[in-house]
C-alpha positions as CSV (number, residue, x, y, z in Angstrom):
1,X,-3.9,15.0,-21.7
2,X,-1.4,12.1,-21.3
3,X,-3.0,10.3,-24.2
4,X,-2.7,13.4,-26.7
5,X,-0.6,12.6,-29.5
6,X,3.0,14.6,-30.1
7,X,1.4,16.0,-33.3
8,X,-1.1,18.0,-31.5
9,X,1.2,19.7,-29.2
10,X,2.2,22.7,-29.4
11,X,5.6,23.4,-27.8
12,X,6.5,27.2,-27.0
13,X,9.3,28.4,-29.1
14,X,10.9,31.7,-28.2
15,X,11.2,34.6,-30.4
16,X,12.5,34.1,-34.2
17,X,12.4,30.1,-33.7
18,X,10.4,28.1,-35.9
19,X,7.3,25.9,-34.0
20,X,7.8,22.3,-33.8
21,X,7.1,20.0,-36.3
22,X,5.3,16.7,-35.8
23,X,8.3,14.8,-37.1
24,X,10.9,17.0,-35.1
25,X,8.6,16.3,-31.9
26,X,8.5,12.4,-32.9
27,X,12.4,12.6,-33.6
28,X,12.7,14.3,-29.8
29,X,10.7,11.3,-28.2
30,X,12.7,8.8,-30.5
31,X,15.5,10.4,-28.8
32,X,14.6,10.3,-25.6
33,X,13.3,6.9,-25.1
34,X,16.4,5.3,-26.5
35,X,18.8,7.1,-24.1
36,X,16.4,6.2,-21.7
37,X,17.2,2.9,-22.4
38,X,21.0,3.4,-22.7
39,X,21.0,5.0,-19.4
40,X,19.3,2.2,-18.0
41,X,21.9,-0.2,-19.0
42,X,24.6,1.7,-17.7
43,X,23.0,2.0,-14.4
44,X,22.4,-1.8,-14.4
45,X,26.1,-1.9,-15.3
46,X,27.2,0.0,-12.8
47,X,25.2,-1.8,-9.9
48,X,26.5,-5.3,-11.4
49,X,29.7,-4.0,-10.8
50,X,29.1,-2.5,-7.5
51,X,28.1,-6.4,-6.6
52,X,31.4,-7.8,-7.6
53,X,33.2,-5.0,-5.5
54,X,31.5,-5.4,-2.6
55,X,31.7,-9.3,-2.8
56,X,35.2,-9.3,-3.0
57,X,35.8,-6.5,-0.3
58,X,37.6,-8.0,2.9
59,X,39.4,-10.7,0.6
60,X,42.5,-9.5,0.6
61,X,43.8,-7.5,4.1
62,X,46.5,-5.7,1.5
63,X,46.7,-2.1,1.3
64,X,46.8,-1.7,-2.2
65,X,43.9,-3.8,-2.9
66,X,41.5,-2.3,-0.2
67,X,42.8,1.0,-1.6
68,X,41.9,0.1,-5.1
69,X,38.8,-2.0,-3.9
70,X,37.6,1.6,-2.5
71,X,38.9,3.5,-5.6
72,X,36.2,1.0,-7.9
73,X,33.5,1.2,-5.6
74,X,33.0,4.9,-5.4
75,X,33.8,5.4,-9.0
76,X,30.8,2.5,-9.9
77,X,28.8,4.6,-7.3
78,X,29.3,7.7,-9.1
79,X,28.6,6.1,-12.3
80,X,25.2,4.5,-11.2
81,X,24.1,8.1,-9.3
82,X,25.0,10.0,-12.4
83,X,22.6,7.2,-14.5
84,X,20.1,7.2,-11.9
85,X,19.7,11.1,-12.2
86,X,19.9,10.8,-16.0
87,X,17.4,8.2,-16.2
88,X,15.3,10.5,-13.7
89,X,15.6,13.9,-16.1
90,X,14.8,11.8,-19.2
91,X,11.4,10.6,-17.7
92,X,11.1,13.9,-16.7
93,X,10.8,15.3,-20.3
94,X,9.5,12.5,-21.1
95,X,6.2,12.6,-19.4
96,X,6.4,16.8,-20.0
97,X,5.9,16.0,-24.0
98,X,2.9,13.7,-22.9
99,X,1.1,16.0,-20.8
100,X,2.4,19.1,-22.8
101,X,4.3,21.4,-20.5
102,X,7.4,20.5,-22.6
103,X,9.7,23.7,-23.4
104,X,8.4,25.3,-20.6
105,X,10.8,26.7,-17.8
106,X,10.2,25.5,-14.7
107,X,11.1,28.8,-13.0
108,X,9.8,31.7,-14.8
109,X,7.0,29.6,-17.1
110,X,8.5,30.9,-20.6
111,X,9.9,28.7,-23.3
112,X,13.0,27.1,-22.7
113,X,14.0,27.4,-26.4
114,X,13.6,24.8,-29.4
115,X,17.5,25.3,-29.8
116,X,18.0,24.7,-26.5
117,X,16.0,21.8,-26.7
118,X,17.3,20.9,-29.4
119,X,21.2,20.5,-28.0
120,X,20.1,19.4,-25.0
121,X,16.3,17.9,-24.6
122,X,16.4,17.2,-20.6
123,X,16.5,20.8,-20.1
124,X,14.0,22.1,-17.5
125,X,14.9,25.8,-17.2
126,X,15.3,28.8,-19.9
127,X,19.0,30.0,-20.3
128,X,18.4,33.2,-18.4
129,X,17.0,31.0,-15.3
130,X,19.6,28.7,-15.6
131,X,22.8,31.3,-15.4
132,X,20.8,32.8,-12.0
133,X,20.8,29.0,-10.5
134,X,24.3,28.7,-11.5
135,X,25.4,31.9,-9.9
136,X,23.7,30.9,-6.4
């Protein structure tokens, strides 16, 4: 079903929602593919910069430049973790539009919500699964 084209899916909606359009779906994957892309450039960003850091670690034996030297490096880790995962959920929907479980929770199986989806496309679980996760 990878091969299917966006037109032919059919994306579950929830209750009162409109179905997806072709274009709306084709829009989504536009989306998608270029923050795929800017999230890939911030991750090779962050590990260019993680290089300097760690090349110039140990060149000075002052305080406040190991302490700041430290300070950089975890924030360029967080940085490259945080587009690591982003590039990971992205793929994610990604390959759910080609093989069609797109606006599916991954939970409880029901739509996720074309509003939902809407605001934020990388979503994997429907509101009400998502609140339980968040109050574990």
């Amino acid at each position: 079903m990878a091969n299917q084209s966006a037109s032919k899916l059919d994306f579950p909606v929830r209750e009162g929602e409109e179905q997806w359009t072709a274009e709306e779906i084709a829009q989504l994957r536009a989306e998608l593919e270029e923050e795929l892309e800017q999230h890939r450039e911030a991750l090779h960003r962050a590990e260019e910069a993680l290089k300097g850091i760690l090349g110039d670690e140990g060149a000075s034996g002052d305080a406040a430049d190991i302490g700041s030297a430290n300070f950089e490096r975890d924030h360029e880790m967080t940085l490259a973790a945080n587009a690591g995962e982003m590039i990971e959920q992205t793929r994610t929907a990604l390959d759910a539009i080609d093989d069609g479980t797109y606006g599916h929770c991954q939970e409880c199986g029901e739509a996720i919500g074309k509003g939902r989806l809407q605001v934020y496309p990388r979503a994997i679980l429907c509101m009400a699964c998502k609140q339980r996760q968040e109050r574990r």
